[in-house]
C-alpha positions as CSV (number, residue, x, y, z in Angstrom):
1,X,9.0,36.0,22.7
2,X,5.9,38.1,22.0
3,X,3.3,35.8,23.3
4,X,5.6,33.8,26.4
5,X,3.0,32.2,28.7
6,X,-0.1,33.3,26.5
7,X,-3.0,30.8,25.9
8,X,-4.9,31.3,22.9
9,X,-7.8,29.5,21.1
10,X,-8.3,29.3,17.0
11,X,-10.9,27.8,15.6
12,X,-10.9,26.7,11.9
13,X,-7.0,26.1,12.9
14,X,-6.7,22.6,11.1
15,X,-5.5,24.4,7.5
16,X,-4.6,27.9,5.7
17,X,-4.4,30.8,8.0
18,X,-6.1,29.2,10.9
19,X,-2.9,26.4,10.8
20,X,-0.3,29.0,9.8
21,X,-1.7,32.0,13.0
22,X,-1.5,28.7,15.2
23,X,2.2,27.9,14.5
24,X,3.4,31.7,14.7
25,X,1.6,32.6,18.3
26,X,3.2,28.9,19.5
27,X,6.3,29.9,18.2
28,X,5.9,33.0,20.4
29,X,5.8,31.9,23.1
30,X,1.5,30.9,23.7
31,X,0.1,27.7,24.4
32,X,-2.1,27.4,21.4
33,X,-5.4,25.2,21.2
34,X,-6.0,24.3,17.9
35,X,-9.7,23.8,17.0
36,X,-11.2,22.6,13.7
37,X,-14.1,20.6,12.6
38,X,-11.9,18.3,11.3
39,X,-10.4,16.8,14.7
40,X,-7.6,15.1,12.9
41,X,-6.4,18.4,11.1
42,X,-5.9,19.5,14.2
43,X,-4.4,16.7,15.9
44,X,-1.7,17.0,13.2
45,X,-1.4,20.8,13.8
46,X,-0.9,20.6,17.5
47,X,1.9,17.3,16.6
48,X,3.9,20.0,14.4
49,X,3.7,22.5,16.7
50,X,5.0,20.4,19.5
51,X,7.8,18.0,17.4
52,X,8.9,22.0,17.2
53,X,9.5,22.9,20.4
54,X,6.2,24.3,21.0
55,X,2.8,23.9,23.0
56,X,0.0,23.3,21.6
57,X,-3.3,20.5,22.0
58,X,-5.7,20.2,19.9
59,X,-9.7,19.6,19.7
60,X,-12.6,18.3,17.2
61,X,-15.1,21.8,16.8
62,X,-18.0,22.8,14.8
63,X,-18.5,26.4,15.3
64,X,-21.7,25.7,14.0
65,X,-22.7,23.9,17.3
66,X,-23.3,26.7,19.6
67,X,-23.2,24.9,23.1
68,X,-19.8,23.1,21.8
69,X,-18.1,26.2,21.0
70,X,-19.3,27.5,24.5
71,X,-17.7,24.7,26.2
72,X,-14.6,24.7,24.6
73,X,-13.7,28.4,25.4
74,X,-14.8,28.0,28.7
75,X,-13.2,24.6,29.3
76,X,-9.6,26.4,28.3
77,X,-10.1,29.1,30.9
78,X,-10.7,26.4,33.2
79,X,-8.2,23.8,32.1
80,X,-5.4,26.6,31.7
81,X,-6.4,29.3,34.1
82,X,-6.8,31.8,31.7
83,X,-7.6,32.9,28.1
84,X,-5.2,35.6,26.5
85,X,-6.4,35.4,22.7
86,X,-9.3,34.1,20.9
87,X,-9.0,33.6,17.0
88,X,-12.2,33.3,15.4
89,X,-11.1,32.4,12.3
90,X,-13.5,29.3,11.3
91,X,-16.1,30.6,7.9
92,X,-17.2,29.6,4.7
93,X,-17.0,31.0,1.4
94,X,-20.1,30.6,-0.7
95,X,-20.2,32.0,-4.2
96,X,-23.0,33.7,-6.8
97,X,-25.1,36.1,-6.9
98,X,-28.6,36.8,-5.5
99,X,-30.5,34.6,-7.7
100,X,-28.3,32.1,-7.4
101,X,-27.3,31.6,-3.9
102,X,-30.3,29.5,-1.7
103,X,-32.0,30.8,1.1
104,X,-30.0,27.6,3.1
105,X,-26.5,28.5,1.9
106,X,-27.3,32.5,2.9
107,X,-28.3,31.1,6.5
108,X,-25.1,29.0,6.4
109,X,-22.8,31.7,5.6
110,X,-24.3,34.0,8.5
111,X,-24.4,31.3,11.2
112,X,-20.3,30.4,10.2
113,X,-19.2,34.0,9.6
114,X,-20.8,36.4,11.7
115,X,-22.8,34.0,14.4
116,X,-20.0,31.8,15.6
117,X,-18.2,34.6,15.8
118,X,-20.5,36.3,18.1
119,X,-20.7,33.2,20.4
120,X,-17.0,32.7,20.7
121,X,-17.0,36.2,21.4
122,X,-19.5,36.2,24.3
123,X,-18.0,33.0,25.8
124,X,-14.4,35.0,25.8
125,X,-15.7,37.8,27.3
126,X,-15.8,36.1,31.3
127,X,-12.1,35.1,31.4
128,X,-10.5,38.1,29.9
129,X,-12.5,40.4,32.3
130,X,-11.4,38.5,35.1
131,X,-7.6,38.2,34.5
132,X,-7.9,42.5,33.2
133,X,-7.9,42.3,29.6
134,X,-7.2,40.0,26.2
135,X,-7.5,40.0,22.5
136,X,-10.0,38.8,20.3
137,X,-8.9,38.6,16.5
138,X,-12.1,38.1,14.1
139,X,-11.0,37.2,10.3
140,X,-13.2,39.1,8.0
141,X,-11.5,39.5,4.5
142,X,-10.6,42.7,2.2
143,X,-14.2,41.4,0.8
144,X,-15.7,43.5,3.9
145,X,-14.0,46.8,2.9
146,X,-15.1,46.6,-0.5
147,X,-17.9,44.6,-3.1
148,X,-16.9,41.2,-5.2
149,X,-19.3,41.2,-8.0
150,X,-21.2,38.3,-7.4
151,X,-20.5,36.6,-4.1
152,X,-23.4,38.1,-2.5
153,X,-23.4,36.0,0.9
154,X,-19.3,36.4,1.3
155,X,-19.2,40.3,1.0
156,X,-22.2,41.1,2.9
157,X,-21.5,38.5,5.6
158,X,-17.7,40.0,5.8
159,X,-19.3,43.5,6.1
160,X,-21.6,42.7,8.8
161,X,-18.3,41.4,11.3
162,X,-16.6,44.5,10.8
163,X,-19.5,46.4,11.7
164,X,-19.8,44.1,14.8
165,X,-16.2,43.6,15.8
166,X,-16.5,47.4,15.9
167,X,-19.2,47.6,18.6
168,X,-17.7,44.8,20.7
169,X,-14.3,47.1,20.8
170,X,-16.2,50.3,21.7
171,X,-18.4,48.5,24.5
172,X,-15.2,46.6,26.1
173,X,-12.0,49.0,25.4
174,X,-12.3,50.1,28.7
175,X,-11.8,46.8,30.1
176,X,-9.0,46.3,28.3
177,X,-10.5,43.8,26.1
178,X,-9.2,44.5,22.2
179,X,-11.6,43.4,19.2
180,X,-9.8,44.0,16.0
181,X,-11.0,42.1,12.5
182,X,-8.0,40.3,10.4
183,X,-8.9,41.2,6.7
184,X,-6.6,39.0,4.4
185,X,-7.0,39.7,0.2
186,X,-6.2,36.3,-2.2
187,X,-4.1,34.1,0.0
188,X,-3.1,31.0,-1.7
189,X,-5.0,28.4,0.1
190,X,-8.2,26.0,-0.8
191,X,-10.6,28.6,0.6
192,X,-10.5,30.2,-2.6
193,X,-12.5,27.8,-4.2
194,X,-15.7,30.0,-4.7
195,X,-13.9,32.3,-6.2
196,X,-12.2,30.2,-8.5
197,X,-15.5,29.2,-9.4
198,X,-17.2,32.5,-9.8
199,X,-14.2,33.7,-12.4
200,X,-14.2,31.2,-14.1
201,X,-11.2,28.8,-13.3
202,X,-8.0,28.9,-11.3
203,X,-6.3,30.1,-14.9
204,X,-9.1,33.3,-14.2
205,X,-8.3,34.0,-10.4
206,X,-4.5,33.7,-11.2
207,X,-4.6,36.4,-14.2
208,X,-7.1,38.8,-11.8
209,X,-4.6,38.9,-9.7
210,X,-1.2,39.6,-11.6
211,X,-3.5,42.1,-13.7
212,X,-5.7,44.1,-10.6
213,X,-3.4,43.4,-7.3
214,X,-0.7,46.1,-7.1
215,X,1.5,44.0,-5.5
216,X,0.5,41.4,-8.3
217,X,0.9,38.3,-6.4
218,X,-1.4,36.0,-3.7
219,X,-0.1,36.5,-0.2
220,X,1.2,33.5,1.9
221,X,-0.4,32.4,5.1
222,X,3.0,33.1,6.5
223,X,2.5,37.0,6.0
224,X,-0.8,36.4,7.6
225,X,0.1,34.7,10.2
226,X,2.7,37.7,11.3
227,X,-0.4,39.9,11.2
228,X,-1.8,38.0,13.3
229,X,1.1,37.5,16.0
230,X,0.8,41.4,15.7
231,X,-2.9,41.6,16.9
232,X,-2.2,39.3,19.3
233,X,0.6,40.7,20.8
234,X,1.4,44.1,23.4
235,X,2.6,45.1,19.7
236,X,-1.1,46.6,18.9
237,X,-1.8,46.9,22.7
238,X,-3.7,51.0,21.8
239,X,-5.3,49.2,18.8
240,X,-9.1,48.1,18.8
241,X,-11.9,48.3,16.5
242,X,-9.6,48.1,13.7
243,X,-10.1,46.3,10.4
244,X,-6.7,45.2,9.2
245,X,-6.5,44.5,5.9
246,X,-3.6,42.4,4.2
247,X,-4.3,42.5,0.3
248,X,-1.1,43.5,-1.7
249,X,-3.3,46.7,-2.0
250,X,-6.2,44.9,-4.0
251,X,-8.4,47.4,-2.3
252,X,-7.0,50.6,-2.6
């Protein structure tokens, strides 16, 4: 098992890729805490991944609560005795563009996409020091390695946590600690609601995608989830700073 004896923390894990990362590291090996705003998604999360052999508990968390989010990472290096992997995978996906996205829903999608991410970040930083290293996964999208017309706050939010997951692997690679971004293209999952909107319908997304995607398909949040195991993992151990994008080759 890649991950045997590994503790890891994802937030946004109650659904989509946050749900899907959570089963693949427990099925690895790692004791997985499963974190999500909605407390029962979670609960349910951490009940499959135990009726399945594996180990896993689970906890109510809005990302959006600074001091929470604080105290949940440091209350699993406590609890545990050490913290292997952070996930920071919770966001929001607001659509339009400038005229049409409010002042309120800009300061929204920085404080879920880039500023929870910074403060799990921080809080990680203590226990994987102290035990000589650890990885911390950040999911951007392929929507920070390239523009989506109109989705001003998703794109330049997704840019702004590469540029940052960057910085935090160039100040802490000697430590041993890796920071590497998760960039996933059109998974099929609820998130893409605000893109559904912005084009128009789910009949729009679906024919974007067989007509622009080389691969002409949505991804699964299985295939994401192996990513993921793979950041995780000894399997990327000389890898840091990276954005990893998973697309079907939307943005090439």
């Amino acid at each position: 098992m890649l991950l045997r004896n590994r503790v890891a923390l994802v937030t946004g894990a109650g659904s989509g890729i946050g749900a899907a990362g959570a089963k693949a590291m427990a099925r690895e090996g790692a004791r997985v805490i499963v974190t999500d705003k909605n407390g029962n998604a979670a609960e349910a999360v951490a009940s499959q991944i135990a009726k399945e052999g594996g180990k896993a508990r689970a906890c109510a968390l809005d990302v959006t609560e600074d001091a929470d989010l604080v105290s949940a990472i440091e209350e699993v290096a406590h609890t545990e005795g050490r913290l292997d992997i952070l996930h920071s995978h919770a966001g929001v996906q607001i659509e339009g563009k400038l005229e049409q996205v409010s002042v309120t829903d800009m300061d929204l999608s920085w404080r879920m996409n880039v500023r929870s991410h910074f403060i799990a970040a921080q809080a990680a930083i203590a226990p994987m020091r102290q035990q000589g290293g650890g990885s911390v996964i950040i999911t951007s999208s392929n929507s920070g390695v390239q523009f989506d017309r109109e989705m001003i706050a998703y794109a330049t939010t997704k840019h702004a946590v590469l540029a940052m997951t960057r910085q935090m692997a160039a100040d802490y690679a000697k430590e041993n600690i890796r920071f590497n971004s998760l960039c996933p293209g059109f998974i099929d999952t609820p998130f893409n609601h605000g893109f559904e909107v912005q084009m128009g319908g789910r009949d729009k997304l679906e024919s974007y995608i067989r007509e622009t995607l080389p691969m002409g398909r949505f991804g699964t949040v299985e295939e994401i989830a192996e990513a993921i195991v793979f950041l995780a993992s000894n399997k990327s151990s000389f890898m840091t700073g990276h954005a990893f994008v998973v697309d079907g080759g939307e943005c090439i």
